[in-house]
matplotlib code that plots the C-alpha trace (Angstrom):
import matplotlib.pyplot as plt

x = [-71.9, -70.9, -71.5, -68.7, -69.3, -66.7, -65.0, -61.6, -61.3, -58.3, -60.4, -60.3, -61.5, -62.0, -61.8, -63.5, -61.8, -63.9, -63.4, -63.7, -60.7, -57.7, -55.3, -57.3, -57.5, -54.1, -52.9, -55.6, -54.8, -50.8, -51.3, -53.1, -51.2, -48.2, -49.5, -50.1, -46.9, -48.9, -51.8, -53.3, -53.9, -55.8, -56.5, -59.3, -59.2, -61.0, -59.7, -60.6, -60.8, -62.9, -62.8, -65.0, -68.4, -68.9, -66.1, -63.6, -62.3, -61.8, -57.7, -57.0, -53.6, -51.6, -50.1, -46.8, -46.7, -42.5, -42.6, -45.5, -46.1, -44.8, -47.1, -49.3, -51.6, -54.3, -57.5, -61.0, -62.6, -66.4, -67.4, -71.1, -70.8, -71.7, -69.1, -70.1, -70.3, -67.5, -65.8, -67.1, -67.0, -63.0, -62.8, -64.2, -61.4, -58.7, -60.2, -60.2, -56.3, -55.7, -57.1, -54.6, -51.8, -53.5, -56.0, -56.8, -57.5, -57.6, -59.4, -59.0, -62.6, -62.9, -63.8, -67.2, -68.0, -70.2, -69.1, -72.2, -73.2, -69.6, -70.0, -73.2, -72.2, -69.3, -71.0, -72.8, -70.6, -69.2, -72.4, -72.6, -69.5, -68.3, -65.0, -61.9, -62.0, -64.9, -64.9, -65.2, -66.2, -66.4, -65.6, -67.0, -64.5, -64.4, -61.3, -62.3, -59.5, -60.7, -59.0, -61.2, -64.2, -66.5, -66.3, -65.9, -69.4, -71.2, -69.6, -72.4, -70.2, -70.5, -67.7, -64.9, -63.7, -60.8, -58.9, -60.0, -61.4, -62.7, -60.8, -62.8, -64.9, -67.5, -70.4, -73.5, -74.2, -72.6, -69.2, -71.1, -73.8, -71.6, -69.5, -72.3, -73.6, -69.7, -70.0, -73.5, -72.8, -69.7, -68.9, -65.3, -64.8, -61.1, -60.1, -56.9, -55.2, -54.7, -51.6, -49.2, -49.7, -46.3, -48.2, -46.7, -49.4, -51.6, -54.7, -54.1, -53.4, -56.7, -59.2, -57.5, -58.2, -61.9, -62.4, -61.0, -63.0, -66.8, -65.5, -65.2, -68.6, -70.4, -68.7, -70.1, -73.6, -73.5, -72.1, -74.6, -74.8, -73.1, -70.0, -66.6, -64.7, -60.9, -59.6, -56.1, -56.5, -52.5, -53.4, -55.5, -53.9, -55.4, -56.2, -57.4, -60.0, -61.4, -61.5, -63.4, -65.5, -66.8, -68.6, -70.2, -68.7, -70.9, -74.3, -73.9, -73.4, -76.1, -78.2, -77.6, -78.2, -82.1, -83.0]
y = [19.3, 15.9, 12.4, 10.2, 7.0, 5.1, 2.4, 4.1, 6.4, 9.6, 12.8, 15.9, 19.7, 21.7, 25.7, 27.4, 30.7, 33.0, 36.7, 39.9, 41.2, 38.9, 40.9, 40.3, 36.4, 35.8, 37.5, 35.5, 32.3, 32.6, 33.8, 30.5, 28.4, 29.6, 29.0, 25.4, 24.4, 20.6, 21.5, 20.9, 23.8, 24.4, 27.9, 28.2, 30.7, 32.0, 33.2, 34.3, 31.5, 32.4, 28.6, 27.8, 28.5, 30.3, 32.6, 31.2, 28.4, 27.5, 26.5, 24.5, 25.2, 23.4, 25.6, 24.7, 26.2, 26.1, 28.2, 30.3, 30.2, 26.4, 23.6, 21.9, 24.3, 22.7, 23.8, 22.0, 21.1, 21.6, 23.5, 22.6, 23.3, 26.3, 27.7, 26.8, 23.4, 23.0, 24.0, 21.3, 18.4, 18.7, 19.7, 16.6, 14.8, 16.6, 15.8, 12.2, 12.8, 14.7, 12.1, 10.9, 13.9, 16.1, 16.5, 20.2, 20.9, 24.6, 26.0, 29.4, 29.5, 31.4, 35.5, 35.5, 32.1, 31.7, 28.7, 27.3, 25.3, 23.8, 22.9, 21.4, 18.8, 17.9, 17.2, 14.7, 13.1, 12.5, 11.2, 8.7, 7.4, 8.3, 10.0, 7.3, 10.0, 11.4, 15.1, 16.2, 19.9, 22.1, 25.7, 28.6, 31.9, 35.3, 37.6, 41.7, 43.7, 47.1, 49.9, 49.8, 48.0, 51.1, 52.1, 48.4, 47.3, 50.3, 49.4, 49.1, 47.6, 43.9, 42.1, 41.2, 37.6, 38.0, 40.3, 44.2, 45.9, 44.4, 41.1, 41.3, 38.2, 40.2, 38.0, 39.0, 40.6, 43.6, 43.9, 45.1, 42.6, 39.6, 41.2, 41.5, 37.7, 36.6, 38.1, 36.9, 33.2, 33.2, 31.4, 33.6, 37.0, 37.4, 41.0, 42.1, 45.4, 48.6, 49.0, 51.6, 54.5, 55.8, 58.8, 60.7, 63.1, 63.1, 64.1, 61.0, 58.7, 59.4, 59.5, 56.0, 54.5, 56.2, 54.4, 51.0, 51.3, 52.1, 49.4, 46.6, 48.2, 47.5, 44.1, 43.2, 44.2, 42.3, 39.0, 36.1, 37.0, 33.5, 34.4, 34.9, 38.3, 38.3, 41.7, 40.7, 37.5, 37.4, 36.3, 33.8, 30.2, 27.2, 25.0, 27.4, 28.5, 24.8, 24.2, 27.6, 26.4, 23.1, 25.8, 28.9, 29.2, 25.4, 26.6, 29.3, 26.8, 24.4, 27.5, 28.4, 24.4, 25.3, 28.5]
z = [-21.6, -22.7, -21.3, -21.3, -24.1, -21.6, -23.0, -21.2, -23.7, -23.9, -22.6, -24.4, -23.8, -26.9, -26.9, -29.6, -30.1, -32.0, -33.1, -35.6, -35.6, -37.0, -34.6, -31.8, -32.5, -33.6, -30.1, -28.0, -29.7, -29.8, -25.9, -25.1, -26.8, -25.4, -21.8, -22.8, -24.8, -25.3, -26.7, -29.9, -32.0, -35.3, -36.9, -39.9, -42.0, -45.2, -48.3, -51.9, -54.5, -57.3, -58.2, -55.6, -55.3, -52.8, -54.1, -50.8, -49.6, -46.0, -45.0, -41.8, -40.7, -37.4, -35.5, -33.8, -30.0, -30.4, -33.4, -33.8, -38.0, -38.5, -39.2, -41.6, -43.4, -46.1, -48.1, -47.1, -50.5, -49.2, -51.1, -51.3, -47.5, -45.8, -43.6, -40.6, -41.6, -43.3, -40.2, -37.8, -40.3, -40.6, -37.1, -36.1, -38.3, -36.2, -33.0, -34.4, -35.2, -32.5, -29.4, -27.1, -28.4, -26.0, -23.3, -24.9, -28.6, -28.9, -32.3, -33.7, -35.6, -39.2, -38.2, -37.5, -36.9, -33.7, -32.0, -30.4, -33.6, -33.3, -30.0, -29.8, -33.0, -31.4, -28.2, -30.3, -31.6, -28.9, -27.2, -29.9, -29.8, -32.8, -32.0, -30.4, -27.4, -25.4, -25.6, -21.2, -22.4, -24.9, -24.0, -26.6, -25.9, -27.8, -28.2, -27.9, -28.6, -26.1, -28.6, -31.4, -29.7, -29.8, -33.1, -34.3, -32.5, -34.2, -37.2, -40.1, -42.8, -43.2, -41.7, -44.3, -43.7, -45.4, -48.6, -49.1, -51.8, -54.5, -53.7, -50.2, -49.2, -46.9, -44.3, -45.4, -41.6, -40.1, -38.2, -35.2, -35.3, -35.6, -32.5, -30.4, -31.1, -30.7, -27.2, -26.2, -27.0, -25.3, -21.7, -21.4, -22.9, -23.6, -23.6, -24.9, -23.1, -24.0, -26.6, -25.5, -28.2, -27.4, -26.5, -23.6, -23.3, -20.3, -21.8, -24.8, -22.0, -19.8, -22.9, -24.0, -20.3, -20.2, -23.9, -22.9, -19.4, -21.4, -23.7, -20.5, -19.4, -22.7, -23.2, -19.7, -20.4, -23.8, -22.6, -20.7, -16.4, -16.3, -18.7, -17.5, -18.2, -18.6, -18.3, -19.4, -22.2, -21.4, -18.2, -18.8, -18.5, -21.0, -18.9, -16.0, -18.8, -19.2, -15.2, -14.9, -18.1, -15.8, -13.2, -14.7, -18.4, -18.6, -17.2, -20.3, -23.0, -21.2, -21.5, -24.9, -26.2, -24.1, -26.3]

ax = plt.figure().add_subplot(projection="3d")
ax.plot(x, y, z, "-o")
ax.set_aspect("equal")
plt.show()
């Protein structure tokens, strides 16, 4: 999606990880990272500051791919920002820190956040030469845990970005809406197997495979015709996910920048 600003600049590929389930995007992003022990990673987050507001504030934390919980970790004071672009103004300050560290930056985006805004500004940037890298591509992929997808994509209740109870910080849209946009935008759908219930009962074990199998079907009739499906996100390699990203995953962002 990008054009190169020359000059013999360090390439990088971003991933934007997105999600609505914190289980499911802590297991996608510590899977991917793990596959690519040099890559950059980043993970925002949101939680409850009365202080600000908004009624959150938005923390950056680098995750270490050695040791999984290590790393820098620091609050973004936007607060007359929205979310979304609180997000991509300090992400394009790590990319700036991050050039020539790695040729992949993967970013774990806040639950909720689509990632085509993202995308498109740092494509921009980058067309104006206003990063010390050129960004080659930026991939937009969404983690679907298959357990719980059914119940979480008809899911009325607005989406809680972080806490519970009162101390809950809640979107203003519905769980299932935001999950079905997550999936639609996306150029790779990254679904996460079935977990083992520990059930040895044949009857558990075939109406758990049925659910995860109408899950894959809905996911797939939700997502672009262009997107990518990964059965297994375990599976799925970094930098594989970039390469496949340069052949149909880029037709779906080029066709998402068109709408």
């Amino acid at each position: 999606m990008s054009s190169g600003n020359g000059g013999g600049w360090p390439l990088v590929d971003v991933v934007l990880l997105t999600g609505v389930d914190r289980f499911s995007l802590d297991a996608v992003s510590f899977s991917l990272t793990d596959s690519c022990p040099s890559v950059c990673a980043v993970m925002y987050d949101v939680r409850a500051d009365d202080g600000c507001e908004a009624g959150y504030a938005v923390v950056c934390s680098e995750l270490n791919p050695m040791a999984f919980g290590e790393g820098s970790r620091r609050a973004i004071g936007e607060d007359e920002c929205c979310l979304t672009c609180a997000v991509k103004h300090d992400l394009s300050h790590v990319l700036a820190d991050s050039c020539g560290r790695s040729d992949v930056l993967l970013v774990c985006l806040p639950l909720g956040l689509e990632g085509t805004a993202v995308a498109r500004y740092l494509d921009e940037l980058s067309v104006l030469g206003e990063l010390p890298c050129v960004v080659n591509s930026t991939v937009v992929a969404t983690a679907v845990g298959l357990n719980e997808f059914e119940s979480e994509l008809f899911d009325d209740d607005q989406l809680c970005l972080c806490g519970s109870g009162d101390d809950a910080v809640l979107d203003s849209r519905s769980r299932g809406v935001v999950a079905s946009r997550l999936i639609r935008e996306a150029g790779h759908i990254l679904e996460l197997p079935l977990v083992d219930s520990g059930s040895s009962r044949l009857h558990d074990v075939a109406e758990a495979n049925r659910r995860v199998r109408d899950a894959d079907r809905i996911v797939r009739v939700l997502a672009d015709p262009l997107a990518i499906v990964h059965a297994d996100a375990h599976a799925v390699d970094l930098h594989d996910l970039v390469a496949a990203d340069c052949t149909a995953g880029r037709l779906v962002a080029q066709r998402r920048i068109e709408r």
